[in-house]
Residue, then its C-alpha position, 0 to 999 in steps of 0.5 A: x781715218x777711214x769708214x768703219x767705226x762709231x760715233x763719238x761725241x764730244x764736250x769738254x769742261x772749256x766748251x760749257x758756259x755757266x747757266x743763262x737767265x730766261x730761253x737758252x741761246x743757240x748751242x754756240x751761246x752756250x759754249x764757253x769757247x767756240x774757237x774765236x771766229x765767227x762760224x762753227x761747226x757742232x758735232x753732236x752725239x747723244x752720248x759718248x757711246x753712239x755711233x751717229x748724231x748731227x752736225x750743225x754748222x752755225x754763224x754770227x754777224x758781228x761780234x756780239x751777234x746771235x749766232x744761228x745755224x745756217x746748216x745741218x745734217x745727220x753725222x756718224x762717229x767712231x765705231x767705239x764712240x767718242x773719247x776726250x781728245x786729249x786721252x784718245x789713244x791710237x787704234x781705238x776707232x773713237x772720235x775724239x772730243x774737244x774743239x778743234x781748227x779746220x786746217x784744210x779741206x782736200x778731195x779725190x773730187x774737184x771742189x765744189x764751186x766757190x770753195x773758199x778753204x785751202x782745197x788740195x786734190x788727192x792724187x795717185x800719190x796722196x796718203x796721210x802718215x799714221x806712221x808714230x815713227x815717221x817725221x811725217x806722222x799725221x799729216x799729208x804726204x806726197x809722195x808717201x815720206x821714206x820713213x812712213x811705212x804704206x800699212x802705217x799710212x792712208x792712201x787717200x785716192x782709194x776711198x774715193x766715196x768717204x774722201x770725195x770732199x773731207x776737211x782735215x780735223x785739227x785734232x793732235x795736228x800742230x804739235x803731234x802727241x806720237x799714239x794720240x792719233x792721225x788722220x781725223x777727217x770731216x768726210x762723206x758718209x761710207x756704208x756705216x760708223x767710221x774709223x774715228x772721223x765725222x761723217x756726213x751725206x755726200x751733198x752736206x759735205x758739198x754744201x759744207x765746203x762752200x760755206x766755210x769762210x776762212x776769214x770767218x776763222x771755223x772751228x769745229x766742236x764734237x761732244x755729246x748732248x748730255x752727261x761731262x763732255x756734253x756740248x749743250x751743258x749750261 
């Protein structure tokens, strides 16, 4: 989803564990369900209302070690702010809240070196179909599907400041609810909130595509720092 709208936070109920005798643990502790693997990645607002927040991406050794950040950087949001996932609704330039996988990353850039995640390159004939009456509706496709109308559809090679490096956001991506939602990317920053998406400095999103380790099995969590859908509620 391109640049230009405000940030949203995200928490849901299944993300929150119960409260922790003594000092709280890193963020990642505290979450009921960080996804199964052994790196996260938080996106974290102040509250559903902001525009900008931080990312943090955060790993473990082992399955019962600490977790610790290995990484942050400031974030922006949907220019609306952030939504649960799950009643988002198409248009509304919010970011939606929930725990999501991370299914590939892609770039009008080459990929930074040692990029380990599934990396396509963007091209003249690169888009993502926000089309709700495409076969093709969120997801890549190239050339543009038959059915997917070009004004219903992003054409990626044409933004090439906010898609230099992007991770495709799993949100509403394996089984497509139709007005849900397309097309929400972890990206590089543009000139303010975005559309719906997460955003960070251009060097953050280099940095964060050399981490990413998909043995390592990463998710990514966006929620806000207090109130129902806050991600650090324990």
């Amino acid at each position: 989803m391109r640049q230009g709208a405000v940030a949203v936070a995200l928490c849901l109920p299944l993300l929150c564990a119960g409260s922790l005798p003594g000092a709280p643990p890193p963020l990642p502790g505290r979450m009921a369900d960080t996804g199964g693997g052994s790196q996260l990645i938080t996106a974290e607002a102040r509250d559903t209302g902001s525009t900008a927040g931080t990312v943090t991406w955060w790993e473990r050794a082992g399955a019962g070690g600490r977790w610790e950040a290995a990484g942050s950087a400031p974030a922006r949001f949907g220019a609306n702010g952030l939504v649960d996932g799950a009643t988002r609704r198409q248009g509304t330039k919010t970011t939606p809240t929930g725990l999501f996988g991370l299914p590939f990353a892609f770039g009008v850039a080459p990929a930074p070196a040692g990029t380990r995640v599934r990396y396509r390159r963007v091209g003249p004939d690169s888009w993502w179909c926000q089309d709700n009456g495409s076969r093709a509706y969120n997801r890549w496709s190239e050339p543009l599907a038959a059915d997917c109308r070009p004004g219903e559809a992003e054409h990626l090679i044409a933004y090439r400041r906010q898609y230099a490096h992007a991770l495709v956001v799993g949100f509403n991506y394996r089984e497509p609810v139709r007005e849900r939602g397309a097309g929400i990317f972890l990206h590089v920053d543009g000139d303010g909130a975005t559309a719906g998406c997460v955003s960070v400095p251009a060097d953050a999103m280099r940095r964060l595509l050399r981490w990413a380790d998909p043995s390592r099995a990463p998710h990514i969590a966006v929620g806000t720092a207090d109130g129902p859908t806050a991600i650090t509620r324990y």
